[in-house]
Every structure is written in C-alpha cells, then in structure tokens.
DOVO-566697 format. One record per residue (C-alpha): residue in three letters; x, y, z. Coordinates in pm, 1 decimal. Last residue first. Layout:
N
NODE resn        x        y        z
NODE  ALA        X        Y        Z
...
***
This chain:
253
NODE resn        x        y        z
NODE  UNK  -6154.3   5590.8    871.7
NODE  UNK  -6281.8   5681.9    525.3
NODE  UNK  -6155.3   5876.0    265.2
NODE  UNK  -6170.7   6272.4    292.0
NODE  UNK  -5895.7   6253.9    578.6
NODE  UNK  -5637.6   6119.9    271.9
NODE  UNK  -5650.3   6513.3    153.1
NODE  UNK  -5743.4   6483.0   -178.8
NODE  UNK  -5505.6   6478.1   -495.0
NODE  UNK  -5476.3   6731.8   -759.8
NODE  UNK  -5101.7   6685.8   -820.3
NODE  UNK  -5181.7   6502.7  -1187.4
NODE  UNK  -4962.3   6223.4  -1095.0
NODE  UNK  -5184.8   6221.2   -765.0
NODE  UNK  -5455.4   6257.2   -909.4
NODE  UNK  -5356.2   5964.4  -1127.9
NODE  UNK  -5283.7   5689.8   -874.3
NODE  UNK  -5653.3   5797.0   -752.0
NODE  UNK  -5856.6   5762.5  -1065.9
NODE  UNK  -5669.7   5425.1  -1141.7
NODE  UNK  -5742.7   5291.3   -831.7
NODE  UNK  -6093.6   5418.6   -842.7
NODE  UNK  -6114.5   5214.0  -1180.9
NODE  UNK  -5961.4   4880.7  -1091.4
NODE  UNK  -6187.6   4889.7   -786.9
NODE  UNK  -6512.8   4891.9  -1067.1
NODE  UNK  -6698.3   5237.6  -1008.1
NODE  UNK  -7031.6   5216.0   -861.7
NODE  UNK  -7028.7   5519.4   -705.6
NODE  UNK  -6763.0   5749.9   -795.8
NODE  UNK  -6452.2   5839.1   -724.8
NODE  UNK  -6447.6   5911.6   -344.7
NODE  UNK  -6732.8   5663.1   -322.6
NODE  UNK  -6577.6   5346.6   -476.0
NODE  UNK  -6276.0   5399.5   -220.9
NODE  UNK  -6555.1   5396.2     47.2
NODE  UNK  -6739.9   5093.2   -114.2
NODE  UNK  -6386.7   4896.2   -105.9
NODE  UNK  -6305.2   4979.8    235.6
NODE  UNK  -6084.3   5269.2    327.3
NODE  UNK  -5775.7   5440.4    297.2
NODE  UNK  -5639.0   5653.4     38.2
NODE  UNK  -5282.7   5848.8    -36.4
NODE  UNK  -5073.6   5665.0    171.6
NODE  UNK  -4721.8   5831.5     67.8
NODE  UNK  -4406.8   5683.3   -119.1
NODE  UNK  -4467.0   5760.8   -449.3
NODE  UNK  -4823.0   5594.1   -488.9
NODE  UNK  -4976.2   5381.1   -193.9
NODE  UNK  -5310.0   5288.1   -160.7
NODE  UNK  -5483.2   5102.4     95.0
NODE  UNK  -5777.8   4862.1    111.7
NODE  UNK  -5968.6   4768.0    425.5
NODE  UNK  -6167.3   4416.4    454.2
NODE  UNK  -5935.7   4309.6    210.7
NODE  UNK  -6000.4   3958.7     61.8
NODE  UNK  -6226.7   4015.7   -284.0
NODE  UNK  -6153.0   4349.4   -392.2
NODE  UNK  -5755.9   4267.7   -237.2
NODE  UNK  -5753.3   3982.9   -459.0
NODE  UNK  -5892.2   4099.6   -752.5
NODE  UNK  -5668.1   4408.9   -758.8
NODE  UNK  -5397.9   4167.7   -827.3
NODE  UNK  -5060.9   4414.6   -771.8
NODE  UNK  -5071.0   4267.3   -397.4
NODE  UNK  -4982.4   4388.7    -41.3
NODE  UNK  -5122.9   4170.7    237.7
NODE  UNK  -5123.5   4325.8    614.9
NODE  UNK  -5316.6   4007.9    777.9
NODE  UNK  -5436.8   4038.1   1154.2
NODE  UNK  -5497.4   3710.4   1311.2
NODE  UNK  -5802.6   3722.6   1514.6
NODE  UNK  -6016.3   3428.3   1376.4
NODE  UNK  -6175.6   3611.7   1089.9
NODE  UNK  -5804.6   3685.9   1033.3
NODE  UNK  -5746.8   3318.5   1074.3
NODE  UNK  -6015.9   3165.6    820.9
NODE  UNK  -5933.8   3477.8    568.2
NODE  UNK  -5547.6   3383.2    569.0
NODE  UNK  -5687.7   3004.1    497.5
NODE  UNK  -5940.2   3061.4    234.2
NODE  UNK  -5704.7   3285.4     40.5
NODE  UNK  -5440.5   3010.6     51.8
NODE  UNK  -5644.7   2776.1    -54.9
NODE  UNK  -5799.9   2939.1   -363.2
NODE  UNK  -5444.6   2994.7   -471.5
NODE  UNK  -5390.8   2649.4   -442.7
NODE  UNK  -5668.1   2560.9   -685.5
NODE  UNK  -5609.0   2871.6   -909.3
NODE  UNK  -5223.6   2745.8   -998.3
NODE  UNK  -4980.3   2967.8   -719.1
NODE  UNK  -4653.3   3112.4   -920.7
NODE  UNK  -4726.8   3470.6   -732.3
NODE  UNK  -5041.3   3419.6   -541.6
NODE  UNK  -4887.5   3610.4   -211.5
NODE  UNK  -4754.4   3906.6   -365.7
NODE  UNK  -4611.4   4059.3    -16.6
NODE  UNK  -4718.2   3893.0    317.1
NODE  UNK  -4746.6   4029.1    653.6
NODE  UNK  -4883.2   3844.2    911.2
NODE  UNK  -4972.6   3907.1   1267.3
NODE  UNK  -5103.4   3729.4   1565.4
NODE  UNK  -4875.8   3440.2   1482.2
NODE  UNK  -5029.8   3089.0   1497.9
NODE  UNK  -4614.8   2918.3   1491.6
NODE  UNK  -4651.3   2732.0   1151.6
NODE  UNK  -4841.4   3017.1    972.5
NODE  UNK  -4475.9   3119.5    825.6
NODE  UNK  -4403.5   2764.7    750.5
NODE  UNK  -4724.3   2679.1    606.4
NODE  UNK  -4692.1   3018.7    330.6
NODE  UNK  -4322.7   2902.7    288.1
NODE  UNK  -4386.3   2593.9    175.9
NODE  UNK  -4670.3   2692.2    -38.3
NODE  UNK  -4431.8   2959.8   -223.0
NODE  UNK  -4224.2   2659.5   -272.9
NODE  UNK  -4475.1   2462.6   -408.7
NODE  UNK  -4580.1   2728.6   -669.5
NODE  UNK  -4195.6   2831.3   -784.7
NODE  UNK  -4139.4   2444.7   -852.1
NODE  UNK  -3974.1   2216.5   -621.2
NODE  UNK  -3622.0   2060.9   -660.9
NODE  UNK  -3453.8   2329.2   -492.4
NODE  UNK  -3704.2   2230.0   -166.3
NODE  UNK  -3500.3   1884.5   -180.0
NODE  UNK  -3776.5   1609.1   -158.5
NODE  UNK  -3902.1   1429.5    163.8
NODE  UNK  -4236.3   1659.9    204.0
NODE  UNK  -4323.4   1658.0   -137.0
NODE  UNK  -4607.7   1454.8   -166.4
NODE  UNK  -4811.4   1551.8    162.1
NODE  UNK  -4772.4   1942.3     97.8
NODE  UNK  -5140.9   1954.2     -1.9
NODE  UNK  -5187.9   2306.6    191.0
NODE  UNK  -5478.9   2151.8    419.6
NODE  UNK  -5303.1   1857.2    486.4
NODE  UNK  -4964.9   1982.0    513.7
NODE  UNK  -5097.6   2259.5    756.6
NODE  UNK  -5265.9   2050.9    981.5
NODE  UNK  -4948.1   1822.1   1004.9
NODE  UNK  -4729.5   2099.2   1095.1
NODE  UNK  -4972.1   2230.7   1402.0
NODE  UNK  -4976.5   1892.0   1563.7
NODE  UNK  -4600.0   1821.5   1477.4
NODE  UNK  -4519.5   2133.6   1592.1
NODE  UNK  -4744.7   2189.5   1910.9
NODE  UNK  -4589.8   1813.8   2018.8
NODE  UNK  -4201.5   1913.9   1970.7
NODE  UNK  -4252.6   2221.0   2196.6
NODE  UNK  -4169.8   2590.9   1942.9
NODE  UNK  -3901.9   2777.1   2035.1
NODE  UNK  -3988.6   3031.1   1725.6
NODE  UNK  -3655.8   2952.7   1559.5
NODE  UNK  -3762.9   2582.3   1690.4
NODE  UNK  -4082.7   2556.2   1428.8
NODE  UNK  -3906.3   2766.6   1161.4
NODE  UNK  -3666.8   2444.7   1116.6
NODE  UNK  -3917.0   2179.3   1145.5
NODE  UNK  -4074.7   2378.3    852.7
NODE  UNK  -3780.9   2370.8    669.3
NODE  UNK  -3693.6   1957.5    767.1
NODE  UNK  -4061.8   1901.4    677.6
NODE  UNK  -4033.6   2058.2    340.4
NODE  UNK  -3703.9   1910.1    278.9
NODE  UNK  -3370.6   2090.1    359.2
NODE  UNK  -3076.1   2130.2     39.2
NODE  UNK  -3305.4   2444.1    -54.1
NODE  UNK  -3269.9   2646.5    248.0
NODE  UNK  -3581.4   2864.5    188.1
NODE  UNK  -3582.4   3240.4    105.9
NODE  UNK  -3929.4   3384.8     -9.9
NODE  UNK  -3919.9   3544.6   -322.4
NODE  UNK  -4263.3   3821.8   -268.6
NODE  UNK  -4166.2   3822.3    104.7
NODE  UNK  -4323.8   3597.6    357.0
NODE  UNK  -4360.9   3748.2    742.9
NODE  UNK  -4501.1   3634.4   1023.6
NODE  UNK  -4504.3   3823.4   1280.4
NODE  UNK  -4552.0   3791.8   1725.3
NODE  UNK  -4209.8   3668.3   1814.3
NODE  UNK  -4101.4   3911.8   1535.2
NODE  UNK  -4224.5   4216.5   1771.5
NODE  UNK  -4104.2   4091.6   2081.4
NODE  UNK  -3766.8   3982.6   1924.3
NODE  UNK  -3710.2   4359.4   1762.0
NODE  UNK  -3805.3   4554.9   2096.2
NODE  UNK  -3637.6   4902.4   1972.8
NODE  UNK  -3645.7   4868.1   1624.7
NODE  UNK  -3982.3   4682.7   1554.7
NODE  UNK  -4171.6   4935.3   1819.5
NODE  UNK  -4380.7   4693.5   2027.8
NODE  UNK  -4779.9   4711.1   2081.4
NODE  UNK  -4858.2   4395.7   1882.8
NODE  UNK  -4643.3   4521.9   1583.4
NODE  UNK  -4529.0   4855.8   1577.1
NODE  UNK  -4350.2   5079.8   1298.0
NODE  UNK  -4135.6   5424.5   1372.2
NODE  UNK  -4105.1   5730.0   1231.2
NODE  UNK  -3774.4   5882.9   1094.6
NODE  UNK  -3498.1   5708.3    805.8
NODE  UNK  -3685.5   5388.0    919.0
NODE  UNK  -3436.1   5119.3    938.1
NODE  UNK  -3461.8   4786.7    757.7
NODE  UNK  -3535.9   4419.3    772.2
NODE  UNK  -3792.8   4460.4   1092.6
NODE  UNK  -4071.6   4279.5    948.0
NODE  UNK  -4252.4   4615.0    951.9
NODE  UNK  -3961.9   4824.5    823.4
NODE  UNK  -3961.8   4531.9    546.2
NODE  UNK  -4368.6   4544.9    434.4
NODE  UNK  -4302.1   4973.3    383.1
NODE  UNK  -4002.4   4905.7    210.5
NODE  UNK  -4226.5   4628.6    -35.0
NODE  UNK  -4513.6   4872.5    -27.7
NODE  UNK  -4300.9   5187.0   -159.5
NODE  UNK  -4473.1   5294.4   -446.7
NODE  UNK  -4178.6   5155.6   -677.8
NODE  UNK  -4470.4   4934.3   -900.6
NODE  UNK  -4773.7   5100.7   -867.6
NODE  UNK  -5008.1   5027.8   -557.2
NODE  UNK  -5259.8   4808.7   -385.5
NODE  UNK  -5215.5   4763.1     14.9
NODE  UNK  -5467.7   4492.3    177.2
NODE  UNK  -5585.6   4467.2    504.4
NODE  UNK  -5757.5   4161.4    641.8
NODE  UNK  -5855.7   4288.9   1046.2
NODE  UNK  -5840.8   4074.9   1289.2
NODE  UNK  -5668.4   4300.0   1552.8
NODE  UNK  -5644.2   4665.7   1400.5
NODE  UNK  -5396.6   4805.2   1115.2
NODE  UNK  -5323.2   5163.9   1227.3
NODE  UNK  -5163.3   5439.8    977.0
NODE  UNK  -4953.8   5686.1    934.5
NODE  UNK  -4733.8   5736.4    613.4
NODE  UNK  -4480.0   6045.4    609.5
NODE  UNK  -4282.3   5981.6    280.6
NODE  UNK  -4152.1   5613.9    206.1
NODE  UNK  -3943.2   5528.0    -99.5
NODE  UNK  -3762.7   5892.6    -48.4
NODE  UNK  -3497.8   5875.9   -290.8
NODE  UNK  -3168.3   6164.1   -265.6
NODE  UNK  -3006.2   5881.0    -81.8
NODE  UNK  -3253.4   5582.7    -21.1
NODE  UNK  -3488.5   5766.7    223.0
NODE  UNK  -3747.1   5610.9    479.5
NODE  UNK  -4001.5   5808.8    638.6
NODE  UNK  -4285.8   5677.1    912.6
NODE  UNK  -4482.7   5953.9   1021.2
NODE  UNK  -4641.6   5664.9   1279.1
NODE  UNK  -4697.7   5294.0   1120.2
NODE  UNK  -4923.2   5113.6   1427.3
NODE  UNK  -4959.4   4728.2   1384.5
NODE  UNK  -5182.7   4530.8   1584.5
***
C-alpha cells in the first residue's frame, strides 16, 4: 500500500532523504524509530504529498503521490506531529469539514462521526472553539477527523504527543483495530515503547537512509538476542555513526 523507490530529497547542500526503498503492505502496522533530523518527518510529507522528491518516487494504493496526487490522498490519511485545525470551527464543524473535502454522503458522516466521538470521548467538546482546547483534545480531534473517511492508509507522525495514558491507550487500540482490519498504518514515533508494542515491522532511519528493517525479534537478532528494542536501536544508530554499518539485506524482509 505504499511503495518508497530510491527516493532522495535534498535541502541545498542537505540530503534529509538518501536512497530509501521500501514497501509497506496492506494491513500491515509499521512503525519508523529514529534520531531527531533522520529524515522521518520528510520522508511522512513526500508520502502525504506536501513536498517533492529531489529523485524517486512514493506510492500510496498503487498511485505515484506526484503524478496522481487526488488518487493517492483520496486513499491517506495523514496527521502531522502539530496538526492544523481551523480553530474558530468546533469539533463537529472540523470534522464536518474533512467529511465533504473527501465528498463524503451526509448519512456515512454522521454514522461514521458519531462512532468516532464515542469511542474518542469527544462528546463534551464538540460545540467549543477548537483554540479553546488543550494540546491533548486537539490531537484527538484530528486523530477522528483523519479516520473520518475509513482510509486504506494512514500516516501519522508522533501520535501520543500531549495524549494523558487513558486516551493514549485509545488511540493505540483503535489504529491496531483497523490495521488488523486492513488499514495500513505508517506511524513514526521517538517512544520506542510504542512502536515495541504496536509495529508489526519496525524501521530505522539515521541520516537520511533506512538502515534496518524488520520485526522486533529480527532487529533483536542483528544485535543480539534478547536485547531490549531501546538497545538494538542504539547499537544500530551508532554503527552507523561509527561507519561500520550492515548492509540493510542482512535484516529481515
């Protein structure tokens, strides 16, 4: 469901994203772990589309993002690390909102919007300004909103940022409920916890390239069995600082 192929994009003399292939299947939770300025966030916004590859290209559901744009977002999802919302709008007025970008019938949005206010606890808030919310709601706002449509992809970047551990544990529960139900998730994260615990596939990326891929036993392997994730992160972020890195082919499919 999404295909990255010798993708490269360069800021200037800065190359933020150096070479990286790799397929994300239908269904499948994947999560992306790396250093601050790896180059997940331009690697999450070529997928949504936001910016150019300098070479390469991205798909989602079989269509390049550059070349058939609407196909591919009619399929995403995407929530950023500081999702956007028009704060003057309410909850339901934002979510009404996404609902007809994606041409939505009046009946599959109310029946789809209520669903999500239940199980995301938006019930309270749903006639107040969004710029009156705090970070947490917000970021619960736009979590519903983006689901609001059943895309067949979503991409989300630092997902539990200003969540409280109850609505944290909801949000987990529901992206795991629809990738187990076909949705494919592309989640980037510094919390190794929740990619240990969510990803069915983790993947590493340190100074622009993909430099592992596999599940969380395979990672384990490569450094060592038995090894805590936090561990074989750190062992891998630092062969690479070290140049002694692995070809990627050694790790998993």
């Amino acid at each position: 469901m999404i295909e990255l192929i010798g993708l490269v994009k360069r800021f200037g003399d800065l190359t933020a994203v150096d070479g990286i292939d790799l397929t994300v299947h239908k269904g499948e939770f994947f999560g992306v772990l790396g250093p601050n300025a790896a180059g997940k966030t331009t690697t999450i916004r070529i997928i949504a589309g936001l910016i150019k590859p300098t070479s390469g290209s991205a798909r989602v559901a079989g269509f390049d993002v550059q070349t058939h744009p609407l196909e591919a977002r009619r399929r995403l999802a995407y929530v950023p690390d500081f999702p956007f919302l028009y704060d003057k709008l309410t909850p339901l007025e934002f979510m009404r909102f996404t609902g007809q970008l994606f041409k939505m019938s009046e009946a599959a949005m109310a029946g789809s919007a209520k669903q999500l206010i239940d199980r995301f606890n938006l019930g309270p808030y749903l006639e107040k300004p969004i710029e009156g919310l705090s970070h947490g709601t917000r970021q619960r706002v736009a979590i519903a909103s983006a689901l609001l449509h059943d895309p067949e992809v979503f991409v989300i970047d630092e997902p539990m940022v200003g969540l409280d551990p109850q609505h944290a544990r909801i949000v987990k529960d529901v992206l795991k409920e629809r990738s187990r139900n076909g949705m494919t998730v592309f989640l980037s994260t510094h919390q190794l916890s929740v990619a240990e615990e969510m990803a069915d596939r983790i993947g590493i990326i340190h100074q622009g390239r993909l430099i592992a891929v596999g599940t969380r036993e395979e990672l384990r392997e490569r450094v060592g069995v038995g090894v805590a994730l936090e561990q074989t992160f750190l062992s891998l972020t630092a062969e690479v600082d070290d140049g002694a890195a692995r070809p990627l082919s050694e790790v998993g499919p």
